[in-house]
MARZATOR-794921 format. One record per residue (C-alpha): residue number from 1; residue in one letter; x, y, z. Coordinates in Angstrom, 1 decimal, decimal comma. Example, Ala and Ser with C-alpha at 12.3 -4.5 7.8 and 13.67 -1.06 7.14 Angstrom:
# MARZATOR-794921
node n 1; res A; px 12,3; py -4,5; pz 7,8
node n 2; res S; px 13,7; py -1,1; pz 7,1
***
This chain:
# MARZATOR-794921
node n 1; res X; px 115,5; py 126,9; pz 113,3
node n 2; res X; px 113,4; py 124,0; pz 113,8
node n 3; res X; px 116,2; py 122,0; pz 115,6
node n 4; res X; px 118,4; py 122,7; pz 118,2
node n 5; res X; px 121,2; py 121,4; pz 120,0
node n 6; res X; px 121,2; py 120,6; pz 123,8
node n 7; res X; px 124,7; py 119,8; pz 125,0
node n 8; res X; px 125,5; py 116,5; pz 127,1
node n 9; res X; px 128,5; py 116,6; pz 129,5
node n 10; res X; px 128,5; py 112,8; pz 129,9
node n 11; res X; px 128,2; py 112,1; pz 126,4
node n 12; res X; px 130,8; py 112,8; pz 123,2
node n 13; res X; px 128,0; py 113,7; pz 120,9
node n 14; res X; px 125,2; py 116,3; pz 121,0
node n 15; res X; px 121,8; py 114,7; pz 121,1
node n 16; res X; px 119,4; py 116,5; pz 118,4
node n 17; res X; px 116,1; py 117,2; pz 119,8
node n 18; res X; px 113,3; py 119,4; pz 118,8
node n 19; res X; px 111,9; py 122,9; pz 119,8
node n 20; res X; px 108,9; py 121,6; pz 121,1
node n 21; res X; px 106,9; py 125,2; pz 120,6
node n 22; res X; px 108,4; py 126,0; pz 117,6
node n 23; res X; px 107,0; py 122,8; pz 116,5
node n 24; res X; px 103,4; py 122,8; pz 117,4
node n 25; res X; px 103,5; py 126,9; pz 115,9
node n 26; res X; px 105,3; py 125,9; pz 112,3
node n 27; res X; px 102,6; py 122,5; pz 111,7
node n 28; res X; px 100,0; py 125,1; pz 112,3
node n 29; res X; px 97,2; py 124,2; pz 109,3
node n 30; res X; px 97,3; py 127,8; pz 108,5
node n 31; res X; px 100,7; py 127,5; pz 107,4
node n 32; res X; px 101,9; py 128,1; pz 104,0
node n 33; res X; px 102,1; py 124,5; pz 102,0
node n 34; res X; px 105,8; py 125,3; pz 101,3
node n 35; res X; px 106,6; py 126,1; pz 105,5
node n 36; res X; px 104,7; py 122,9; pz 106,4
node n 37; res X; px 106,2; py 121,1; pz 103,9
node n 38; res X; px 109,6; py 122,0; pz 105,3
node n 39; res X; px 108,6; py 121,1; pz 108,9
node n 40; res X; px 106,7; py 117,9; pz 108,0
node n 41; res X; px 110,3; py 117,0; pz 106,4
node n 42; res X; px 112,4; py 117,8; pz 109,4
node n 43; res X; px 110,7; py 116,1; pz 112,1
node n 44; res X; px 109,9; py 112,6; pz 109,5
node n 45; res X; px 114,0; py 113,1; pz 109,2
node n 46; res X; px 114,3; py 113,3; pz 113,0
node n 47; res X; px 112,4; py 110,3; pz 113,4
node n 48; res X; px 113,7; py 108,4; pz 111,0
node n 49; res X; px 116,8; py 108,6; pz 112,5
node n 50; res X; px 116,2; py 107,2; pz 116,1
node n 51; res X; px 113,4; py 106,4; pz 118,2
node n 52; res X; px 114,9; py 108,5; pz 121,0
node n 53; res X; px 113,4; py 111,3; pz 119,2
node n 54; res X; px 110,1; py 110,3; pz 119,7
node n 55; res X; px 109,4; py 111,7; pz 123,0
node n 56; res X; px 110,3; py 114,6; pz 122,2
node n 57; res X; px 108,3; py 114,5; pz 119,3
node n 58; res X; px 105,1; py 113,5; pz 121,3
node n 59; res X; px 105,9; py 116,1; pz 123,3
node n 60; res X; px 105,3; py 118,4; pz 120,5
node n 61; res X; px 101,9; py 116,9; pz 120,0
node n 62; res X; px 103,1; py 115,9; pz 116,0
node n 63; res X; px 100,5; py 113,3; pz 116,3
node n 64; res X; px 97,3; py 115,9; pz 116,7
node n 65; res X; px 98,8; py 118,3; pz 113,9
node n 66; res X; px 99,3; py 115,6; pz 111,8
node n 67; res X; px 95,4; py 114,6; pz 112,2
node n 68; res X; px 94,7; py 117,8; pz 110,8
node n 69; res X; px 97,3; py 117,8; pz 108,1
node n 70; res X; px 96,6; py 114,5; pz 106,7
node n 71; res X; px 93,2; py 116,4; pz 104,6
node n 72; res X; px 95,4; py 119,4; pz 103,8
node n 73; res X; px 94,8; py 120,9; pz 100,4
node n 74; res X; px 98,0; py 120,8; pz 99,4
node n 75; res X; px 99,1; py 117,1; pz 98,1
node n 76; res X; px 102,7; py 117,8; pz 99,6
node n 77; res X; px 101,3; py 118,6; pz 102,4
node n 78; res X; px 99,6; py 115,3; pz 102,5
node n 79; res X; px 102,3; py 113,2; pz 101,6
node n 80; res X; px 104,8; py 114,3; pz 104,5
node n 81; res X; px 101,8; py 113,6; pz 106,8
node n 82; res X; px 101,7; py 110,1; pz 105,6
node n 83; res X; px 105,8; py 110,1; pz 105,2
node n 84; res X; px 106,2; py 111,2; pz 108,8
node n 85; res X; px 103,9; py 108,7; pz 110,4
node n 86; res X; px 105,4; py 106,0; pz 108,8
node n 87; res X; px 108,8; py 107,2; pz 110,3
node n 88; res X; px 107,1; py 107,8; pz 113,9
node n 89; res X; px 106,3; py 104,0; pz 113,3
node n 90; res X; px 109,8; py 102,7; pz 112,0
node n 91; res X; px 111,5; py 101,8; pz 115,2
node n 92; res X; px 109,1; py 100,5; pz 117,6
node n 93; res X; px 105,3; py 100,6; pz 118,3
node n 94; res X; px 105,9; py 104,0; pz 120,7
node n 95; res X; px 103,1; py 106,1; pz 118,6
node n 96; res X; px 100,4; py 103,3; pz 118,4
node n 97; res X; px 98,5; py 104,1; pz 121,8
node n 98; res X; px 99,4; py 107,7; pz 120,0
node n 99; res X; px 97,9; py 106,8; pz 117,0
node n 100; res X; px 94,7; py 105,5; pz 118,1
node n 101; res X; px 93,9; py 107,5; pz 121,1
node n 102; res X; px 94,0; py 111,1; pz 118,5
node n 103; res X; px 91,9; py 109,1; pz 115,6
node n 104; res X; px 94,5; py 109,0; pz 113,0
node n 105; res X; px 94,0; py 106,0; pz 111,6
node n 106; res X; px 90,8; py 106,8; pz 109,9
node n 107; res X; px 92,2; py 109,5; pz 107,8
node n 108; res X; px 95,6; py 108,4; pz 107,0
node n 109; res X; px 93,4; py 105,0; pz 105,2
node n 110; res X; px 91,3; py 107,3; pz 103,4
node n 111; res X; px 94,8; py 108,9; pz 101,9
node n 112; res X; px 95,5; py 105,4; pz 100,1
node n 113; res X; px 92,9; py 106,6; pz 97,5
node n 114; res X; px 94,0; py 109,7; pz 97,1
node n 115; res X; px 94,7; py 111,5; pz 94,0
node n 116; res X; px 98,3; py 112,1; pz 94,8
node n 117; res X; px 100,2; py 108,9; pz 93,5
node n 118; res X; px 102,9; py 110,2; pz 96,5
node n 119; res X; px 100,5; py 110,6; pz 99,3
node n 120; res X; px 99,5; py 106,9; pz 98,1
node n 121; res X; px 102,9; py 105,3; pz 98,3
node n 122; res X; px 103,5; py 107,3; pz 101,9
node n 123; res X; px 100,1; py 106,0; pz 103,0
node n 124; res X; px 101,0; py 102,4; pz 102,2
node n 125; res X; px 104,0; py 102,7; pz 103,9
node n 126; res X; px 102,6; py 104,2; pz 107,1
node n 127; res X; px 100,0; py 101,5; pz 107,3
node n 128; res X; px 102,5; py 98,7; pz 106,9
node n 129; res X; px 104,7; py 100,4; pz 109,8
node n 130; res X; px 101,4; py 100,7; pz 111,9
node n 131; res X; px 101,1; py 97,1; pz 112,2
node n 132; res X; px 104,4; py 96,1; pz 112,3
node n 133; res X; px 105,5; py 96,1; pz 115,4
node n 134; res X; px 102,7; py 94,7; pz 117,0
node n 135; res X; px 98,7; py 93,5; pz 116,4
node n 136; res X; px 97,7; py 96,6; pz 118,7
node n 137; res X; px 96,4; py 98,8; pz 115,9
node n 138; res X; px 94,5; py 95,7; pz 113,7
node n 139; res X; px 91,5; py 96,4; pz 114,9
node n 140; res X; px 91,8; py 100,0; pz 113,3
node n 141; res X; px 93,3; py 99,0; pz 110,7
node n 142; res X; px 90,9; py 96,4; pz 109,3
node n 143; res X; px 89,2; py 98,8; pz 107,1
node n 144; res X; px 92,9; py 99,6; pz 105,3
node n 145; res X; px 92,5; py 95,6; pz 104,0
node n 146; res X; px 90,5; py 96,5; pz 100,3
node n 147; res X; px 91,7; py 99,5; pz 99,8
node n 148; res X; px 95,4; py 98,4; pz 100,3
node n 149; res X; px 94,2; py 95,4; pz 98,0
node n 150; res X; px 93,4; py 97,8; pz 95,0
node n 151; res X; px 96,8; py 99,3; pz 95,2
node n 152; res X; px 98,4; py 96,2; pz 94,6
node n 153; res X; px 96,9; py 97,5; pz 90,3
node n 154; res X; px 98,7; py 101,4; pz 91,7
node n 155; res X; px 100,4; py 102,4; pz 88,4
node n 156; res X; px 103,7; py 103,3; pz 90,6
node n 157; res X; px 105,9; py 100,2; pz 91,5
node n 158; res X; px 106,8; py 101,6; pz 94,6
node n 159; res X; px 103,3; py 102,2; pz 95,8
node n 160; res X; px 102,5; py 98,3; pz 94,8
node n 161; res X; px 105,3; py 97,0; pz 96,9
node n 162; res X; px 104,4; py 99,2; pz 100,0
node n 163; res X; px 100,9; py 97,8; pz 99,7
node n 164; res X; px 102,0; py 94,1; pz 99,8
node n 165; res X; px 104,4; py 94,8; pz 102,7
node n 166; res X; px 101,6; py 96,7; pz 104,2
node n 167; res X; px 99,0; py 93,5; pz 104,0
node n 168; res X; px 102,4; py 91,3; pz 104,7
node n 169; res X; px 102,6; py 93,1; pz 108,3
node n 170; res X; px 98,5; py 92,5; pz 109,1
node n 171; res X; px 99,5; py 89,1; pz 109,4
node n 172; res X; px 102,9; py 89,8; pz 111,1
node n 173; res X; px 101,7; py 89,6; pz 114,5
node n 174; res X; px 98,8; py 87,4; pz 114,6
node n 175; res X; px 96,2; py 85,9; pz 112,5
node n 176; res X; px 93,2; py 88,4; pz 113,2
node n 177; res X; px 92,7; py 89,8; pz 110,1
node n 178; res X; px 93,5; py 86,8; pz 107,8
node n 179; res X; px 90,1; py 86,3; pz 107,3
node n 180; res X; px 89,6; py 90,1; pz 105,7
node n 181; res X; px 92,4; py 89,3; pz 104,0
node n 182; res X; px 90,7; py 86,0; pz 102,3
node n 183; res X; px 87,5; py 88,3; pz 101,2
node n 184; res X; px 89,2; py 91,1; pz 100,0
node n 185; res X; px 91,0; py 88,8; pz 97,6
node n 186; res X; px 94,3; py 89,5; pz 99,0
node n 187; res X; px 95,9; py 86,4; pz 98,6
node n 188; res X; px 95,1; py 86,6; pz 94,9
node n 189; res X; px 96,2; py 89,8; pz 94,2
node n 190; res X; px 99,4; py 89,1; pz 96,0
node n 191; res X; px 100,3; py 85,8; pz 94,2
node n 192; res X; px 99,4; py 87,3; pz 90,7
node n 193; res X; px 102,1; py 90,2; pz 92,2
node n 194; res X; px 104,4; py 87,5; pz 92,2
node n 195; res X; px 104,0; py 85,3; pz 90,0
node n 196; res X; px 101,7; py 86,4; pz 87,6
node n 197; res X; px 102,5; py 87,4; pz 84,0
node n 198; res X; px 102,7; py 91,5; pz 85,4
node n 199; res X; px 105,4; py 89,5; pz 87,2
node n 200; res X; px 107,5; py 88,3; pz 84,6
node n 201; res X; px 107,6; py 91,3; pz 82,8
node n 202; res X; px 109,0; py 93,1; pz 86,3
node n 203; res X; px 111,7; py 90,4; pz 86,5
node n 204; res X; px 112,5; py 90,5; pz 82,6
node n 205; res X; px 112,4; py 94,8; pz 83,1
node n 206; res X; px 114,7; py 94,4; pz 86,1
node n 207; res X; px 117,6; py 92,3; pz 84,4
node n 208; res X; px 117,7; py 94,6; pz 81,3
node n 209; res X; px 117,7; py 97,8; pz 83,3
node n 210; res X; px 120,7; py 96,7; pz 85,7
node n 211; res X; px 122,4; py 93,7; pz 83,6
node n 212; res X; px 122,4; py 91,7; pz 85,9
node n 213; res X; px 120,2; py 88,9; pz 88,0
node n 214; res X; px 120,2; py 90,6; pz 91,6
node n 215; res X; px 116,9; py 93,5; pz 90,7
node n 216; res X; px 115,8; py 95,4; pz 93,4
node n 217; res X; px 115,3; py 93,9; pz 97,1
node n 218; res X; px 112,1; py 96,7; pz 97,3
node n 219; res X; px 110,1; py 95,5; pz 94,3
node n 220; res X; px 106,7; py 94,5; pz 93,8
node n 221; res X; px 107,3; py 90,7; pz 93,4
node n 222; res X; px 109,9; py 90,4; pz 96,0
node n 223; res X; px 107,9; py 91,9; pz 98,6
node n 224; res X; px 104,8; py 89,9; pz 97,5
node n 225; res X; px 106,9; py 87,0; pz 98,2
node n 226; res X; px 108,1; py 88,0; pz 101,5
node n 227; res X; px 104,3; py 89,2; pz 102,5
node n 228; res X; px 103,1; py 85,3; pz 100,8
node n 229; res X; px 105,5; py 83,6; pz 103,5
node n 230; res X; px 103,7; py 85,8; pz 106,5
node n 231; res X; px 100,5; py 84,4; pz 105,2
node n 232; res X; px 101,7; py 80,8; pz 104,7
node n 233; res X; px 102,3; py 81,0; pz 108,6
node n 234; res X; px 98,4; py 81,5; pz 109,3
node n 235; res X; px 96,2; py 78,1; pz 108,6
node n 236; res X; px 93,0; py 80,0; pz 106,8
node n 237; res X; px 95,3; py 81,9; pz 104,6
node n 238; res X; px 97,9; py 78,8; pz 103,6
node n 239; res X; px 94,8; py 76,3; pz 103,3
node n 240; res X; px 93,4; py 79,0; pz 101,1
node n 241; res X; px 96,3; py 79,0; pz 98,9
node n 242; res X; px 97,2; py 75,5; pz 98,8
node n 243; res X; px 93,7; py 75,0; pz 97,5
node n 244; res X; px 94,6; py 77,3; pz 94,7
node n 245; res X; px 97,8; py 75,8; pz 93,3
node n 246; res X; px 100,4; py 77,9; pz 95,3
node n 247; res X; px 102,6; py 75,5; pz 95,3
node n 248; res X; px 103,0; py 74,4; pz 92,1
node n 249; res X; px 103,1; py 78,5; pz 91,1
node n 250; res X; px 105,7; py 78,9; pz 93,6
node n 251; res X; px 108,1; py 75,9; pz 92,8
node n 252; res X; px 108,2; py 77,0; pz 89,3
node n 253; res X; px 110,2; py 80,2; pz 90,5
node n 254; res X; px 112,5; py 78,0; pz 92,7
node n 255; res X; px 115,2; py 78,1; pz 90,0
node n 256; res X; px 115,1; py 81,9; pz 89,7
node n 257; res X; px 118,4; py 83,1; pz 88,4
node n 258; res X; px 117,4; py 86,3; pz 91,1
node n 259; res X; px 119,0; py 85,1; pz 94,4
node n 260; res X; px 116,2; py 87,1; pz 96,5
node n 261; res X; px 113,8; py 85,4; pz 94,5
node n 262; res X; px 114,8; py 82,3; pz 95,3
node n 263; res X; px 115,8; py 83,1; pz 98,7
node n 264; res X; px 111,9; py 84,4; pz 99,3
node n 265; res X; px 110,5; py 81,3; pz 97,3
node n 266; res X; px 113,2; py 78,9; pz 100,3
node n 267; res X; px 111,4; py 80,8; pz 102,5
node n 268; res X; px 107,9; py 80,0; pz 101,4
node n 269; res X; px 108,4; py 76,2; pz 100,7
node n 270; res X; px 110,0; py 76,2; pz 103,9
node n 271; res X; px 106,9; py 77,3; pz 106,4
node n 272; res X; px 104,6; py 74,9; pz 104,0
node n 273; res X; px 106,9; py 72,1; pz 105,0
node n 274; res X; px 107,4; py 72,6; pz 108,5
node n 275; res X; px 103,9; py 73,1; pz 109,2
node n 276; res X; px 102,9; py 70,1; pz 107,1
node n 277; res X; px 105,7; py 68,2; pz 109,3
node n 278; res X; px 103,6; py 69,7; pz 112,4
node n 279; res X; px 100,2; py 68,7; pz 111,0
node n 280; res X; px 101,1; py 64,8; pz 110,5
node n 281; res X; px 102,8; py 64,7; pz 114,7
node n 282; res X; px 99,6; py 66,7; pz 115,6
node n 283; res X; px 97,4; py 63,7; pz 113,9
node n 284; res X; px 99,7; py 60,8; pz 114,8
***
């Protein structure tokens, strides 16, 4: 078995951990797909769960088999890379000096092209948790900005919306890559996300399918939104949009029926105004 139990006299519960050999032996590249698969799936699950598995996971050295796994033949195999890293990422910024110190970077952005439309959504959702936490990794993960841009066009919904959370996070933490952001046509891509005519038709898709006006927190638009108000925060990126008629796109959609939609669009009118309120004081 994969995990084990270690018992805790002070403590009610067992705490799950990993058999670190066992481990580093079953994430072997040799592997078969379908054991790899299985492996990849237990440890994402582990880490998904709580960070304080995530010693015990470096411990394992997850982070150098994954390396190797992320160019695996097998587009499972691939996918559960990208699915794992994103977990390793979910809870705090513990794997980053992981991350960059065993090169990882480099191929998980290369999986957001590849063929695999899961490998894509799981690499989009990696990246976004790889700058969450922090702006350590942004220098690495400059290079992710076009590519991540493109899959705001993926065919799967869910791959579109990791992509704009992903983008949404490289401006989480500081404003060092807003002006990637600008060239790539980020900004664009995101506001057409949202409020574009592929936009309407999401919106108009979502209230037949579920009858009724809430839709799905995780969509495309919504998460364009939310990522929109992490760029309003940054002066390049808002001045950018502003110039563009943002504002006027965005007020339209204040009367959304869709109370996220109108909660993200708050939101967005929100930073404009505060900053604008900050801009006059600065100039008086």
């Amino acid at each position: 078995e994969i995990l084990r139990v270690t018992g805790v006299q002070t403590c009610a519960l067992p705490i799950c951990g990993l058999d670190e050999p066992l481990v580093r032996r079953l994430l072997r590249p040799g592997n078969p797909p379908s054991v790899l698969v299985d492996a990849l799936l237990a440890v994402s699950q582990l880490a998904r769960l709580s960070q304080r598995h995530y010693p015990a996971i470096a411990r394992a050295a997850v982070c150098d088999s994954t390396t190797r796994l992320l160019s695996h033949e097998d587009p499972g195999v691939r996918a559960r890379s990208c699915n794992l890293l994103g977990n390793m990422c979910r809870h705090s910024g513990y794997f980053y000096e992981h991350i960059a110190r065993h090169g990882i970077l480099d191929a998980l952005i290369a999986r957001c092209e590849d063929s695999d439309k899961t490998t894509r959504k799981f690499a989009c959702f990696a990246i976004g948790n790889a700058g969450f936490h922090s702006d350590a990794l942004y220098p690495e993960l400059r290079v992710a900005v076009p590519p991540l841009v493109r899959l705001l066009g993926d065919e799967e919904d869910k791959t579109r919306a990791n992509a704009a959370a992903a983008l949404g996070n490289l401006v989480r933490n500081s404003a060092a890559l807003c002006g990637d952001l600008v060239r790539a046509g980020a900004l664009e891509r995101l506001v057409d996300l949202a409020a574009g005519p592929q936009a309407a038709a999401e919106a108009a898709r979502a209230e037949g399918a579920n009858g009724d006006k809430s839709g799905d927190g995780q969509s495309p638009l919504k998460i364009a939104l939310f990522s929109l108000g992490n760029l309003c925060t940054h002066r390049e990126c808002r001045e950018r949009l502003l110039a563009q008629g943002f504002e006027q796109k965005i007020a339209a959609m204040a009367g959304s029926p869709d109370p996220s939609v109108a909660k993200y669009v708050a939101r967005i009118q929100n930073k404009i105004c505060e900053i604008g309120r900050a801009s006059c004081r600065e100039r008086v």
